[in-house]
Backbone as JSON Lines, residues from 0, in Angstrom:
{"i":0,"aa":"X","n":[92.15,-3.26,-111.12],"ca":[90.77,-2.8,-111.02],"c":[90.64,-1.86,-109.82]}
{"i":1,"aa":"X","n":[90.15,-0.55,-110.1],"ca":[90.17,-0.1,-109.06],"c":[89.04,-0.1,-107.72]}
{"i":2,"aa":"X","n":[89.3,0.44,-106.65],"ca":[88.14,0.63,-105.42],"c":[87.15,1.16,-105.55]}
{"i":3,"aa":"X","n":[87.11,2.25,-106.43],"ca":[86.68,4.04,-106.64],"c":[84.84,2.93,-106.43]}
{"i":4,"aa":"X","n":[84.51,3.99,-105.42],"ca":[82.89,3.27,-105.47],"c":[81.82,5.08,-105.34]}
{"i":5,"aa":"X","n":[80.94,5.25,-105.98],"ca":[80.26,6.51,-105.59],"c":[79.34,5.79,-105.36]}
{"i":6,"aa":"X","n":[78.46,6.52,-104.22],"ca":[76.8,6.33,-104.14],"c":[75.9,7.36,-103.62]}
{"i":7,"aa":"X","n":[75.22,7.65,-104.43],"ca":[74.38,8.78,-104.4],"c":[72.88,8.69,-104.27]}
{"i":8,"aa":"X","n":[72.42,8.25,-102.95],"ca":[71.26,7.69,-102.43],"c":[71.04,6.34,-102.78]}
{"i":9,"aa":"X","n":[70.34,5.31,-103.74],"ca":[70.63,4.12,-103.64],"c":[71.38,3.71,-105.19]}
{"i":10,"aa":"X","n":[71.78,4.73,-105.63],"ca":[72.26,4.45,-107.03],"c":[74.38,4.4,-106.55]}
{"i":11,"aa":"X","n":[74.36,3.41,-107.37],"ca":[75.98,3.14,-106.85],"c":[76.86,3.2,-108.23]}
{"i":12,"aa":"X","n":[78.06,3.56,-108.19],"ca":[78.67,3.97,-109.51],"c":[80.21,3.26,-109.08]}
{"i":13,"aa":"X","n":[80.35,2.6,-110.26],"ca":[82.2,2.16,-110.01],"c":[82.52,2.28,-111.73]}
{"i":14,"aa":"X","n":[83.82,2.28,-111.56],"ca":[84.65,2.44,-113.01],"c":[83.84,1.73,-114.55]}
{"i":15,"aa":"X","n":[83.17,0.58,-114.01],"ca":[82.49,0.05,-114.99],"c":[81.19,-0.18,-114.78]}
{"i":16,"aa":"X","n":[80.75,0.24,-114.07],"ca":[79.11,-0.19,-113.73],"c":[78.47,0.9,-113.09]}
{"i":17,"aa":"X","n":[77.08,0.82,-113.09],"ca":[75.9,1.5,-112.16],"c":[74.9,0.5,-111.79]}
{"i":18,"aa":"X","n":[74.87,0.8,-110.69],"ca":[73.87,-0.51,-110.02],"c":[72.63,0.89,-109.61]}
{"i":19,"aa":"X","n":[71.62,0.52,-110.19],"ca":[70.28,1.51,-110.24],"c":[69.14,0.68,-109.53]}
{"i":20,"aa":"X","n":[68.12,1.33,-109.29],"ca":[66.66,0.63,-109.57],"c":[65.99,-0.17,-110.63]}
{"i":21,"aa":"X","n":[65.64,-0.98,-110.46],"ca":[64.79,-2.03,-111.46],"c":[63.74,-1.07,-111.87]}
{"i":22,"aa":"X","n":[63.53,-1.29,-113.62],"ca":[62.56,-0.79,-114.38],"c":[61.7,-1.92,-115.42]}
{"i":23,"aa":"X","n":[60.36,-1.59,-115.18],"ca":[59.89,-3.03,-116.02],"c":[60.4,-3.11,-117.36]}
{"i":24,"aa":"X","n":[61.1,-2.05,-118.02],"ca":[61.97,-2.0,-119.2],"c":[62.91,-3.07,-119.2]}
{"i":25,"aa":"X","n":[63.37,-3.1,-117.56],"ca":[64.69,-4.2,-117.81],"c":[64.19,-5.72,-118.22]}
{"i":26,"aa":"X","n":[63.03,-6.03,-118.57],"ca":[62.77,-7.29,-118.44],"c":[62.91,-8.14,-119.04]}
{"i":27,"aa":"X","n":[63.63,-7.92,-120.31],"ca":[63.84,-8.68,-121.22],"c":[65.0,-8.92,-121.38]}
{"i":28,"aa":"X","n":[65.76,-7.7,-120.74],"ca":[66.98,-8.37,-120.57],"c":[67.48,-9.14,-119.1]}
{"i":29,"aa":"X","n":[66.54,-8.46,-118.09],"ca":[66.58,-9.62,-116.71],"c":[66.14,-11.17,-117.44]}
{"i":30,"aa":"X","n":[65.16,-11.42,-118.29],"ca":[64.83,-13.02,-118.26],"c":[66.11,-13.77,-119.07]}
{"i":31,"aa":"X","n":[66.76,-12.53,-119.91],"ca":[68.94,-13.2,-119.85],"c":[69.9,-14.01,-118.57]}
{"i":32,"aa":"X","n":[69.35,-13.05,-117.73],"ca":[69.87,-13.38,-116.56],"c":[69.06,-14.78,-115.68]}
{"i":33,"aa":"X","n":[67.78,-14.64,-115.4],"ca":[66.82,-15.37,-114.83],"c":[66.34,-16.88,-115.25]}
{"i":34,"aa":"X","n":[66.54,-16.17,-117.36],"ca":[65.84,-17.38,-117.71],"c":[66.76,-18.39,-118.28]}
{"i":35,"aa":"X","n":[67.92,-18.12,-117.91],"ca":[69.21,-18.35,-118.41],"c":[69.48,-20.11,-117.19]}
{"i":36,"aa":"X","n":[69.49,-21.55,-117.78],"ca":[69.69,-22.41,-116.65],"c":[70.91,-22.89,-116.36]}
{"i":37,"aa":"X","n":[71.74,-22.09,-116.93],"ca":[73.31,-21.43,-116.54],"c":[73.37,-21.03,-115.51]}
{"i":38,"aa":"X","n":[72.8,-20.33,-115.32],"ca":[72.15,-18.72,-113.61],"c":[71.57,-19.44,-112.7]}
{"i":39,"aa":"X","n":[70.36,-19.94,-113.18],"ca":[69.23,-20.36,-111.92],"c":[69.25,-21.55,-111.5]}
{"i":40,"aa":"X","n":[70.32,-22.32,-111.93],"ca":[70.92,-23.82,-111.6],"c":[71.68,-23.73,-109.76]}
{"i":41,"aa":"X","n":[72.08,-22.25,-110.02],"ca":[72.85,-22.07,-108.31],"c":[71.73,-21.54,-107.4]}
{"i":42,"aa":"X","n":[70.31,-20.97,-108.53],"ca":[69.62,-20.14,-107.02],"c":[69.15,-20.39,-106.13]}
{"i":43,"aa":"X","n":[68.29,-21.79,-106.94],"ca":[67.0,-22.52,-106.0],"c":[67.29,-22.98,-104.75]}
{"i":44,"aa":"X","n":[66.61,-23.13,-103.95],"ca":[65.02,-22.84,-103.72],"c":[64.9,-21.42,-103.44]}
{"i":45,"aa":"X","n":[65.64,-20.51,-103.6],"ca":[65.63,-19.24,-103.19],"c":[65.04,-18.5,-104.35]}
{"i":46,"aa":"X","n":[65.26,-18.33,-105.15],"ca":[64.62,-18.28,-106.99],"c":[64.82,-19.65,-108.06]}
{"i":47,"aa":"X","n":[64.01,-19.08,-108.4],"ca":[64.12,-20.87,-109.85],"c":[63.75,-19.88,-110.78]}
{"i":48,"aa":"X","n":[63.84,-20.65,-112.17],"ca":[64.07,-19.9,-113.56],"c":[62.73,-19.46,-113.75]}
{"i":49,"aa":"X","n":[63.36,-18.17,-114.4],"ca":[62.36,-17.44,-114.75],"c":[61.8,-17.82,-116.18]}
{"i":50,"aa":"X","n":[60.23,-18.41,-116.63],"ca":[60.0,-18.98,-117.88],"c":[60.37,-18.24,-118.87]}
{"i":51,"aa":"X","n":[59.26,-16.51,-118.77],"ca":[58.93,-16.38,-119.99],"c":[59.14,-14.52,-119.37]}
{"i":52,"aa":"X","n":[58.73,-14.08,-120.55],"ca":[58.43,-12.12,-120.12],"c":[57.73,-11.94,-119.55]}
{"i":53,"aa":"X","n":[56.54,-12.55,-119.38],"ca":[54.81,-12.07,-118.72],"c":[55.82,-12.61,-116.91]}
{"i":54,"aa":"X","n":[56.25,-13.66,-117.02],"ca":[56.69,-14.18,-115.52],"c":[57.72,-12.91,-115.22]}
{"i":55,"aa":"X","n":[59.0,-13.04,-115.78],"ca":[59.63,-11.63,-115.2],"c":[59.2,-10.64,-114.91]}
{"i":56,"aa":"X","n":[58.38,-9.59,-115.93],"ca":[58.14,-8.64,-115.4],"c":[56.72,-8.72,-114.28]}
{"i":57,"aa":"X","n":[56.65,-9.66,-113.69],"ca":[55.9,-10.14,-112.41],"c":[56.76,-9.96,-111.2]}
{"i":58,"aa":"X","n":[57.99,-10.69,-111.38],"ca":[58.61,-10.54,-110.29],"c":[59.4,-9.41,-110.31]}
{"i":59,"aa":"X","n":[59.66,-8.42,-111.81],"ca":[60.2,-6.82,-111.44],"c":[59.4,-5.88,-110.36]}
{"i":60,"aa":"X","n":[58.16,-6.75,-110.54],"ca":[57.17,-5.81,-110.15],"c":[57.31,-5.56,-108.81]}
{"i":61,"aa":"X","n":[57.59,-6.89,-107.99],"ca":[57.56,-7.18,-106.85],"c":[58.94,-6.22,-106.09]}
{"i":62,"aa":"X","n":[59.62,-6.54,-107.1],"ca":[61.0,-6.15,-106.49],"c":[61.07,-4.26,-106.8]}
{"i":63,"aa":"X","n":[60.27,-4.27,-107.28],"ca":[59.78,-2.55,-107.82],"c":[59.45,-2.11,-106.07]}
{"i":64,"aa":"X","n":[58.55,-2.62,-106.15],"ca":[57.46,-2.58,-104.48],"c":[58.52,-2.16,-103.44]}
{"i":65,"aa":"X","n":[59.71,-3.26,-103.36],"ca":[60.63,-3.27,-102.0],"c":[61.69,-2.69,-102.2]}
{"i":66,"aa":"X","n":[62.02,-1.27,-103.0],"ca":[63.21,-0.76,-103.06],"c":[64.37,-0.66,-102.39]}
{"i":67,"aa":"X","n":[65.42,-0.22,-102.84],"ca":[66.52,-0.61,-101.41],"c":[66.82,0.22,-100.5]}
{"i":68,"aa":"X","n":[66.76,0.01,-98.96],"ca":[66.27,1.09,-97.68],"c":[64.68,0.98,-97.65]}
{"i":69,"aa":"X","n":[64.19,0.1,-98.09],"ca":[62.64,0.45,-97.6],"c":[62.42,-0.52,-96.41]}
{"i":70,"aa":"X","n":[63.12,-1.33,-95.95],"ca":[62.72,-2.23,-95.0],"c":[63.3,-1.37,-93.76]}
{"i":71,"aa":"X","n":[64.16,-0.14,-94.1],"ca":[64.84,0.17,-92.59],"c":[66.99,-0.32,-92.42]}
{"i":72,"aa":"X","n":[66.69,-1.53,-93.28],"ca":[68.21,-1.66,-93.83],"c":[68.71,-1.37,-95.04]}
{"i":73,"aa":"X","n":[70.03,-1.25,-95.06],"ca":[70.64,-0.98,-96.94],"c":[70.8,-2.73,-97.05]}
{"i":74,"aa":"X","n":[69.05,-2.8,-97.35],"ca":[68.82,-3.99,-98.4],"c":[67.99,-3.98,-99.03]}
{"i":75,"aa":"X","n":[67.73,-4.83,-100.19],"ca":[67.3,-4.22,-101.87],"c":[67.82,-5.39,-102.79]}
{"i":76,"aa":"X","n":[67.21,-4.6,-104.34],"ca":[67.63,-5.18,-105.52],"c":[68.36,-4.03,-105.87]}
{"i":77,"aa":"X","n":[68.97,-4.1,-107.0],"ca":[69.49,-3.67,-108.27],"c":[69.84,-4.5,-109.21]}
{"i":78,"aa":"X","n":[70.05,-3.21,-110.65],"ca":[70.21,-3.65,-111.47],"c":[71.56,-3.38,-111.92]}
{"i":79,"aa":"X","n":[72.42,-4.36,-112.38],"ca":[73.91,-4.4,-112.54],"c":[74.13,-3.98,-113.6]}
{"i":80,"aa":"X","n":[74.25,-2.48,-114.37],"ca":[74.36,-1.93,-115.76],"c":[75.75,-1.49,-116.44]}
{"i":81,"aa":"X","n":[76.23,-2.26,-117.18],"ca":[77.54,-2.05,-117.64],"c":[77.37,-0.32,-118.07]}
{"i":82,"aa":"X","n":[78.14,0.89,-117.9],"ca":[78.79,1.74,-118.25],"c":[78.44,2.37,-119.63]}
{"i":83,"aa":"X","n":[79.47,1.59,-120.71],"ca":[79.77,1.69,-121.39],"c":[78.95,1.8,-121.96]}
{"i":84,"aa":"X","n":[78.29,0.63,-122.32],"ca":[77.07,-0.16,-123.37],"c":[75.79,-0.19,-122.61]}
{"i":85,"aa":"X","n":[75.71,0.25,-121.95],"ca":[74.29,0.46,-120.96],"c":[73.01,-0.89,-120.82]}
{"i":86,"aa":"X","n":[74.0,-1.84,-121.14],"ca":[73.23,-3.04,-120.99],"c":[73.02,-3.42,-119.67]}
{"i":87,"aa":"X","n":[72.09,-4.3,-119.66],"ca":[72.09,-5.14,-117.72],"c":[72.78,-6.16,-118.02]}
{"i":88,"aa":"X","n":[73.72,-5.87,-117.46],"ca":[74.77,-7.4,-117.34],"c":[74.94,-7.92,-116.09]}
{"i":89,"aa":"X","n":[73.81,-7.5,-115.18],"ca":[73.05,-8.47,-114.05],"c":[72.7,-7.88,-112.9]}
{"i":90,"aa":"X","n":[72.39,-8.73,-112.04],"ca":[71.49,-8.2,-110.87],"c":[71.84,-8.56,-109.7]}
{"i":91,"aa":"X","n":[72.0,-7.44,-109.01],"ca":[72.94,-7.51,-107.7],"c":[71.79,-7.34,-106.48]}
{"i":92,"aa":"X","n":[72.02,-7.7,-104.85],"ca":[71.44,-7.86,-104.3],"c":[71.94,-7.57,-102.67]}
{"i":93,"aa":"X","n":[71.35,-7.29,-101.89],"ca":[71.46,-6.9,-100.24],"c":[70.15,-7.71,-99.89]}
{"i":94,"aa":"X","n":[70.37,-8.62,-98.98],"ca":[69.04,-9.42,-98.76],"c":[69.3,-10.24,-97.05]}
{"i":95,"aa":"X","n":[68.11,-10.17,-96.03],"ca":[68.6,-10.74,-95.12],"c":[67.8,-12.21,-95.0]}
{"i":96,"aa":"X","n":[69.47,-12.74,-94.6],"ca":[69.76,-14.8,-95.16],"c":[68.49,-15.28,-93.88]}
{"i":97,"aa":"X","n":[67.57,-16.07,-94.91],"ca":[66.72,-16.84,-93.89],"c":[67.79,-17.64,-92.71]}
{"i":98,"aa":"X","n":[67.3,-18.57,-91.46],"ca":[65.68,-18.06,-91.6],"c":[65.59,-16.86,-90.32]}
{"i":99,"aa":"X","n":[66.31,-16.38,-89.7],"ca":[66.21,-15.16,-88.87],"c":[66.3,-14.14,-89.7]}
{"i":100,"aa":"X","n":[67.31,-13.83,-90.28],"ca":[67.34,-12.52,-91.08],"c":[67.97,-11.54,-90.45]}
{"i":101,"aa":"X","n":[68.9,-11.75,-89.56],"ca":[69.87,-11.27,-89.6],"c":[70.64,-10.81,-89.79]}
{"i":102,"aa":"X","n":[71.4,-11.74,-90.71],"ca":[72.76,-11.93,-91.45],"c":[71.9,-11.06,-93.3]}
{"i":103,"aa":"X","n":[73.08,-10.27,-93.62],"ca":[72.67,-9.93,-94.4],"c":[73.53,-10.35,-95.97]}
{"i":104,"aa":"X","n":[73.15,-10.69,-96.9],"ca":[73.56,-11.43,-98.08],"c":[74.31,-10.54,-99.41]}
{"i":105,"aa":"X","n":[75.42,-10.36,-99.7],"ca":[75.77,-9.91,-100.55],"c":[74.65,-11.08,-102.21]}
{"i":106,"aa":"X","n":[74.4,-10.54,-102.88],"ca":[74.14,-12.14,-103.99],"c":[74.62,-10.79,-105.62]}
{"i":107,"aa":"X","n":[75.06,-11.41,-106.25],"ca":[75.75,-11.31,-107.73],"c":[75.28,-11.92,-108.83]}
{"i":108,"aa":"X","n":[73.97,-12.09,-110.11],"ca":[74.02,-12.94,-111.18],"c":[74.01,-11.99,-111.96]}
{"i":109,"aa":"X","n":[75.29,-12.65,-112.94],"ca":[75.42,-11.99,-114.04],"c":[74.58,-12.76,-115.75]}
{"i":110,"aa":"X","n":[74.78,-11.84,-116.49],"ca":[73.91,-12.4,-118.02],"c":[75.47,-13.53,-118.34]}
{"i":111,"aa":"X","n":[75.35,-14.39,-118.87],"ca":[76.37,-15.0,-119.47],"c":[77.0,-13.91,-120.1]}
{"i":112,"aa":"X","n":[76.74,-13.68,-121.08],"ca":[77.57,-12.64,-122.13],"c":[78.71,-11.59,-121.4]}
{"i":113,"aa":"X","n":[78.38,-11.57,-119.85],"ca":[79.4,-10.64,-119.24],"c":[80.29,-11.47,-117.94]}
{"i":114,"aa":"X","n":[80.26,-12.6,-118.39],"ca":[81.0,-13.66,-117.6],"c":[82.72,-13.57,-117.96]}
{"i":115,"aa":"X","n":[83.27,-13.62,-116.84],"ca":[84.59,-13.82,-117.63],"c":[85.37,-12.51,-117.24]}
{"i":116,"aa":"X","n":[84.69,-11.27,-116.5],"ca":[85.62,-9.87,-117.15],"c":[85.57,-9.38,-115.25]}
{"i":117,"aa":"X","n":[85.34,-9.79,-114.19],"ca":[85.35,-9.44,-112.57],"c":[84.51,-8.34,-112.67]}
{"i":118,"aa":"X","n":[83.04,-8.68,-113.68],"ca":[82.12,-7.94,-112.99],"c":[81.59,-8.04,-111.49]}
{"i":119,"aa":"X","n":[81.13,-9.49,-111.91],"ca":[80.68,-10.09,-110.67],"c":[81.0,-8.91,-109.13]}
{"i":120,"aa":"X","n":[82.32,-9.46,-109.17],"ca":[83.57,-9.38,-107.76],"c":[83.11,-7.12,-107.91]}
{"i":121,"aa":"X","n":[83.18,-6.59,-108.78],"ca":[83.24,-5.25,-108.75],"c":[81.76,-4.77,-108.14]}
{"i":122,"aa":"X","n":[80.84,-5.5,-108.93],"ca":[79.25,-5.24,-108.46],"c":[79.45,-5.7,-106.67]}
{"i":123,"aa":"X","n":[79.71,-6.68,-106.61],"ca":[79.86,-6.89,-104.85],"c":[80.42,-6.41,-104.18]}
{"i":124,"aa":"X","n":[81.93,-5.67,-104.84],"ca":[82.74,-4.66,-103.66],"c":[81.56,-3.63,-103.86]}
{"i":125,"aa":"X","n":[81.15,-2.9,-104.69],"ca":[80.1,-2.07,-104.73],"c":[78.9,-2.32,-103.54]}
{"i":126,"aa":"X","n":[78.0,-3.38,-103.71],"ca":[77.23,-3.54,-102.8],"c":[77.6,-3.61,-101.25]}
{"i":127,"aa":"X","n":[79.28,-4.05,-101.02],"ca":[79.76,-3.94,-99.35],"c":[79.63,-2.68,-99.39]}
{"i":128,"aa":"X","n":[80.05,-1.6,-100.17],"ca":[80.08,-0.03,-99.46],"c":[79.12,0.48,-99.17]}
{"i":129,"aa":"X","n":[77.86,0.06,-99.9],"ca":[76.87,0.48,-99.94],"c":[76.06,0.11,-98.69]}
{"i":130,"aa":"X","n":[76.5,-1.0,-98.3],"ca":[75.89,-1.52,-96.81],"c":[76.84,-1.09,-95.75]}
{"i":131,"aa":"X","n":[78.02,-0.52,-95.95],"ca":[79.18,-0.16,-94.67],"c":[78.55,0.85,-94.3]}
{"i":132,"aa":"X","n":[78.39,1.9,-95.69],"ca":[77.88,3.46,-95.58],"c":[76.83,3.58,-95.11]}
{"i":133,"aa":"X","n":[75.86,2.2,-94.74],"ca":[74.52,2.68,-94.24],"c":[74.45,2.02,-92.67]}
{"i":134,"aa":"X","n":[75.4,1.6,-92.38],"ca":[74.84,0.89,-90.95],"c":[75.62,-0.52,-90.62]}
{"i":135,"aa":"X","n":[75.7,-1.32,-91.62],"ca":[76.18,-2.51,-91.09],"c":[77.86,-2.97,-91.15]}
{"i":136,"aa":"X","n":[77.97,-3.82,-90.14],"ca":[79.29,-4.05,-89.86],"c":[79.75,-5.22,-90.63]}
{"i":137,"aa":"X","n":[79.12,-6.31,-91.24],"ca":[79.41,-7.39,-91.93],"c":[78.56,-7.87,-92.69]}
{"i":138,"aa":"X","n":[79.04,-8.18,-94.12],"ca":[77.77,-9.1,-95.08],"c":[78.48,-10.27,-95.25]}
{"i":139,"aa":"X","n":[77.64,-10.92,-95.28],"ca":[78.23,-12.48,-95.83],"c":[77.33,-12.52,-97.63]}
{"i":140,"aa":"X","n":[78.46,-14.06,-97.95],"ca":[77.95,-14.55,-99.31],"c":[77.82,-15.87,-99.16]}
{"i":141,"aa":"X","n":[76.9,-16.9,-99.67],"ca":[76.52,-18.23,-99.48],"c":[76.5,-18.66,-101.01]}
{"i":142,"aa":"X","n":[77.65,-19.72,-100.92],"ca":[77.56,-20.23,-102.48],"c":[77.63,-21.75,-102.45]}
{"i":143,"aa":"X","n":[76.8,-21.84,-103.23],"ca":[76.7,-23.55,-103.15],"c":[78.21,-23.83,-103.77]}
{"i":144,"aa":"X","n":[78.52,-25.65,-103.13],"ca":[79.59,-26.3,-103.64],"c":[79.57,-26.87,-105.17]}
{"i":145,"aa":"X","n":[80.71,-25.97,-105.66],"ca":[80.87,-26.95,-107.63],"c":[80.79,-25.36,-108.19]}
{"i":146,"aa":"X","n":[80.06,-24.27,-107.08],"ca":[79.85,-22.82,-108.14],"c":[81.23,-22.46,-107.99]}
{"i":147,"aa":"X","n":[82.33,-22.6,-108.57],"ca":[83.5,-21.83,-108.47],"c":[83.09,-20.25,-109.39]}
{"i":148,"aa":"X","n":[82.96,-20.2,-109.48],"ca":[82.72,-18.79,-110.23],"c":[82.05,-18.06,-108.91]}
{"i":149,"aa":"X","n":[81.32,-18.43,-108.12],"ca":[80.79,-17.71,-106.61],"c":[81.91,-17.43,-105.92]}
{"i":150,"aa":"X","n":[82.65,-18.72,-105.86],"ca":[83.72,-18.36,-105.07],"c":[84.68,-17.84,-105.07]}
{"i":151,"aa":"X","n":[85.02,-17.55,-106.41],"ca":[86.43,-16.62,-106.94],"c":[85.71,-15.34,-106.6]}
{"i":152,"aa":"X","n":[84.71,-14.96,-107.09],"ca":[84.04,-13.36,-107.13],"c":[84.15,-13.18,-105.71]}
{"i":153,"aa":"X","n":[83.7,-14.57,-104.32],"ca":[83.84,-13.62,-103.14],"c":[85.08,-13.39,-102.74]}
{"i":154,"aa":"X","n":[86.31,-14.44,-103.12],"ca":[87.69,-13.98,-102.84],"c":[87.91,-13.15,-103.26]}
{"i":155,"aa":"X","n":[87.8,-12.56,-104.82],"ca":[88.0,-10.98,-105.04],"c":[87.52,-10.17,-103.99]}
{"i":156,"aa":"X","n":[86.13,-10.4,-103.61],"ca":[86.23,-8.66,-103.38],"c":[86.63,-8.75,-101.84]}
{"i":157,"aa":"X","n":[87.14,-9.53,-101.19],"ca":[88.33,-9.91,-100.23],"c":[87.7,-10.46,-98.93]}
{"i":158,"aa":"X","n":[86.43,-11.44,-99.54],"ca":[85.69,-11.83,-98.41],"c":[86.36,-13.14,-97.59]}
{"i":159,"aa":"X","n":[86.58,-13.07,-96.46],"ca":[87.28,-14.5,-95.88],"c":[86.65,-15.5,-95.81]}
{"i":160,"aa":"X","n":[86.32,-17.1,-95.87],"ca":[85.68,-18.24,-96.12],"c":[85.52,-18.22,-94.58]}
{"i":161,"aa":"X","n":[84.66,-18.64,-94.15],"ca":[84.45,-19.56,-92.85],"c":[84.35,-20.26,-92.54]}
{"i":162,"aa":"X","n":[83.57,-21.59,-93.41],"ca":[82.82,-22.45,-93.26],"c":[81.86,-23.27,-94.0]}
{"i":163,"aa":"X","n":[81.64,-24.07,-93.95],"ca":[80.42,-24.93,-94.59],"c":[79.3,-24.69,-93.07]}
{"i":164,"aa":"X","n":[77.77,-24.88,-94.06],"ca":[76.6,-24.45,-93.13],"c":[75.52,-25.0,-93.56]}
{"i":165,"aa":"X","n":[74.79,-25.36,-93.09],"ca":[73.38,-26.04,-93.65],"c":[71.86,-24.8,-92.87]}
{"i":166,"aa":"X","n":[72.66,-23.68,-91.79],"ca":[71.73,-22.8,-91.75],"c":[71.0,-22.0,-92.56]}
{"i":167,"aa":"X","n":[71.45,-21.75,-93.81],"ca":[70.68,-20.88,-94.48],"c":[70.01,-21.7,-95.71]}
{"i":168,"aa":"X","n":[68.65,-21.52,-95.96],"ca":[68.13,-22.37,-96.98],"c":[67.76,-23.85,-97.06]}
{"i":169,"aa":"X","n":[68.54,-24.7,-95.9],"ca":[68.16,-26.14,-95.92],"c":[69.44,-26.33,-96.78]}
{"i":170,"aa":"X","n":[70.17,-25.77,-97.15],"ca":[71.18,-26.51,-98.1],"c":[72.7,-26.45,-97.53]}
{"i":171,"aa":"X","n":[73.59,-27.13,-97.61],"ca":[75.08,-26.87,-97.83],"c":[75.57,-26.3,-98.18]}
{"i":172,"aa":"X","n":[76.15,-25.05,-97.68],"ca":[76.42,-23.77,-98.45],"c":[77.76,-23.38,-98.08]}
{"i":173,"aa":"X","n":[79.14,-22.82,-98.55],"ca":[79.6,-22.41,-98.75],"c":[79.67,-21.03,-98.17]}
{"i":174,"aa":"X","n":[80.39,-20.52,-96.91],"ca":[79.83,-19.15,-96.59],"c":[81.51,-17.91,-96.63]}
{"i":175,"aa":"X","n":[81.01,-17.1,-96.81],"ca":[82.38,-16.14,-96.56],"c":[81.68,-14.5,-95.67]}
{"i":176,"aa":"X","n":[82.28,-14.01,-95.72],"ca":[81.98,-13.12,-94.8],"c":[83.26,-11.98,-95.26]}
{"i":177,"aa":"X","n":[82.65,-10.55,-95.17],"ca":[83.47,-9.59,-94.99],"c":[83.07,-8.69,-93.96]}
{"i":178,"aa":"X","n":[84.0,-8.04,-93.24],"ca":[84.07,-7.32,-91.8],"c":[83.82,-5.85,-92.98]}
{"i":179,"aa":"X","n":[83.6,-4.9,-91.95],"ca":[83.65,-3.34,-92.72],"c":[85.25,-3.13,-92.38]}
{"i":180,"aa":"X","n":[85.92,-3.4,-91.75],"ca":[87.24,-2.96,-91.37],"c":[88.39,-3.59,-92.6]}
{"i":181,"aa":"X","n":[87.62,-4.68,-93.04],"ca":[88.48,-5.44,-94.35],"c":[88.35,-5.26,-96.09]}
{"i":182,"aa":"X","n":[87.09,-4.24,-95.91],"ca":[86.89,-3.51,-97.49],"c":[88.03,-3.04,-97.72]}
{"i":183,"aa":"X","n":[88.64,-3.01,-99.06],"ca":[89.29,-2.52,-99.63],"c":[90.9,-3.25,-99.59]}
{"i":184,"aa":"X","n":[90.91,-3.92,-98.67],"ca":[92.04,-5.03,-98.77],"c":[92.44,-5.82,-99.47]}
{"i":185,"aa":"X","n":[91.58,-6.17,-100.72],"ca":[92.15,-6.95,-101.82],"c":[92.3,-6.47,-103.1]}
{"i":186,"aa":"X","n":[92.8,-6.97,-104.24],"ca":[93.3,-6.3,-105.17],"c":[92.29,-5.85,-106.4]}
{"i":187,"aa":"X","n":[90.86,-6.56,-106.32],"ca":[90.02,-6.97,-106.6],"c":[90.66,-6.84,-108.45]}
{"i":188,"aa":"X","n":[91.59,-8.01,-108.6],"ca":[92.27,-8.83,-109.87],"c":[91.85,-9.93,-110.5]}
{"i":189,"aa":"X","n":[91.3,-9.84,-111.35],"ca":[91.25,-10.75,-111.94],"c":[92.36,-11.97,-112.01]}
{"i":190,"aa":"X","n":[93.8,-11.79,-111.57],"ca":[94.78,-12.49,-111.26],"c":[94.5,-13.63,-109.86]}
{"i":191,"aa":"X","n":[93.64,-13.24,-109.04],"ca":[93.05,-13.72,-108.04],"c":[92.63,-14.92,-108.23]}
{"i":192,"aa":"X","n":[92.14,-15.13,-109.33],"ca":[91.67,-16.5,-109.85],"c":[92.68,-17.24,-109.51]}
{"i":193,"aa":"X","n":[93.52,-17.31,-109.7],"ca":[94.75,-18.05,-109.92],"c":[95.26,-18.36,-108.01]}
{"i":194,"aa":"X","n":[95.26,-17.19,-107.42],"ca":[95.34,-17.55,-106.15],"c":[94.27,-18.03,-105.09]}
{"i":195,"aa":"X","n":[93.27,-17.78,-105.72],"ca":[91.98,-18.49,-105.32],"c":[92.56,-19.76,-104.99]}
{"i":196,"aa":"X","n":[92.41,-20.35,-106.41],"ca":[92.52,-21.8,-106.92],"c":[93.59,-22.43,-106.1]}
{"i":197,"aa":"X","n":[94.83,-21.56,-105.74],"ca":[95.84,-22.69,-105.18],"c":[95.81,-22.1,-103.53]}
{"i":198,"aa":"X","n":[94.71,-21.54,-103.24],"ca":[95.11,-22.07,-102.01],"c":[94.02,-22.81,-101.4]}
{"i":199,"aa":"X","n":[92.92,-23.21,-102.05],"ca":[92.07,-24.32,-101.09],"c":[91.0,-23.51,-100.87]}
{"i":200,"aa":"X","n":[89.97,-24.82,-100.85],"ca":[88.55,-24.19,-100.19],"c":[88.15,-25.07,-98.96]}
C-alpha cells in the first residue's frame, strides 16, 4: 500500500480514497456508519448511535458549521470516500482529546461493508499528513480495550503504543501516538495484522 498522500487545502487524496467535506447528501450513508451498533459500540460517551435520518443530518449540520482549520488547528471532520465507487466508506477525524485539548486525536469509523481492506490505517496515515503539513508535531489515537480492529489500524499507520490512560473521556483507553519524524515508517500492510497480533499489547 502505498504513502502517496495529496492535499489540496482541506481535501486529502491517497491511492484509494478522498477525505472531503461533509455534505447533508452524505446522510444516509453516514447513518451506515453512525447507525450501525457495530461502530457506535466503541464511541460512547464521545458519540452514541445515531437513530434515524432526521438525527444525522442534525449532527452533519453541526459538523458542516466547524470545518477543518476553522478552530485555528488542522482539526475537523471528513468524509472517508472510496475512489473508485464514490461511496462513504467512513468518517475520519482531527479532534482535540478532552479534557484540555491539547492532545490532538487521529479517530477512523468505517461503514461495515468496507471493513477488512486497510482503509481504516490509509484514511489515518492520510489524516497524520494532513496535521504534520499544518503545524503539529504529534497525534495520538485512543482505543478502547477488546477494539482490535483500532488497534491494528493504529499499528499500520506506524503509531507506537504507550500506554493505558483513564485521562481522556473517564474511560480506559488504549493510547498510541505518532511523532511527525515517524510518518512514513511503516509498511502500512495489511500483513501487519499478523505482526500486530504477535507481538503484544
Amino acid at each position: 500500500m502505498s504513502h502517496e498522500v495529496t492535499i489540496v487545502g482541506s481535501t486529502i487524496s491517497t491511492p484509494r480514497l478522498r477525505l472531503r467535506a461533509w455534505h447533508q447528501a452524505d446522510a444516509a450513508e453516514a447513518l451506515d456508519i453512525y447507525g450501525s451498533s457495530e461502530v457506535s459500540r466503541w464511541l460512547a460517551p464521545a458519540m452514541d448511535r445515531v437513530d434515524d435520518l432526521d438525527q444525522m443530518r442534525a449532527v452533519i449540520t453541526g459538523w458542516i458549521a466547524a470545518p477543518p482549520g476553522s478552530d485555528g488547528r488542522p482539526s475537523g471532520r471528513w468524509v472517508i470516500e472510496e475512489t473508485e465507487s464514490e461511496r462513504v466508506a467512513g468518517s475520519g477525524q482531527i479532534l482535540p482529546l478532552p479534557p484540555e485539548g491539547e492532545d490532538l486525536e487521529l479517530g477512523y469509523q468505517l461503514a461495515p461493508w468496507a471493513w477488512g481492506r486497510g482503509l481504516a490505517a490509509e484514511a489515518g496515515h492520510a489524516l497524520a499528513h494532513y496535521a504534520f503539513s499544518n503545524g503539529e508535531e504529534e497525534v495520538f489515537a485512543v482505543v478502547r480495550p477488546k477494539n482490535d480492529r483500532g488497534t491494528r489500524a493504529a499499528r499500520r499507520i506506524g503509531m507506537e503504543w504507550v500506554g493505558e490512560t483513564e485521562k481522556y473521556y473517564e474511560l480506559r483507553l488504549q493510547v498510541f501516538r505518532l511523532r511527525k519524524g515517524d510518518l512514513d515508517t511503516s509498511a502500512l500492510d495489511p500483513q501487519a495484522d499478523r505482526i500486530a497480533g504477535a507481538s503484544g499489547r
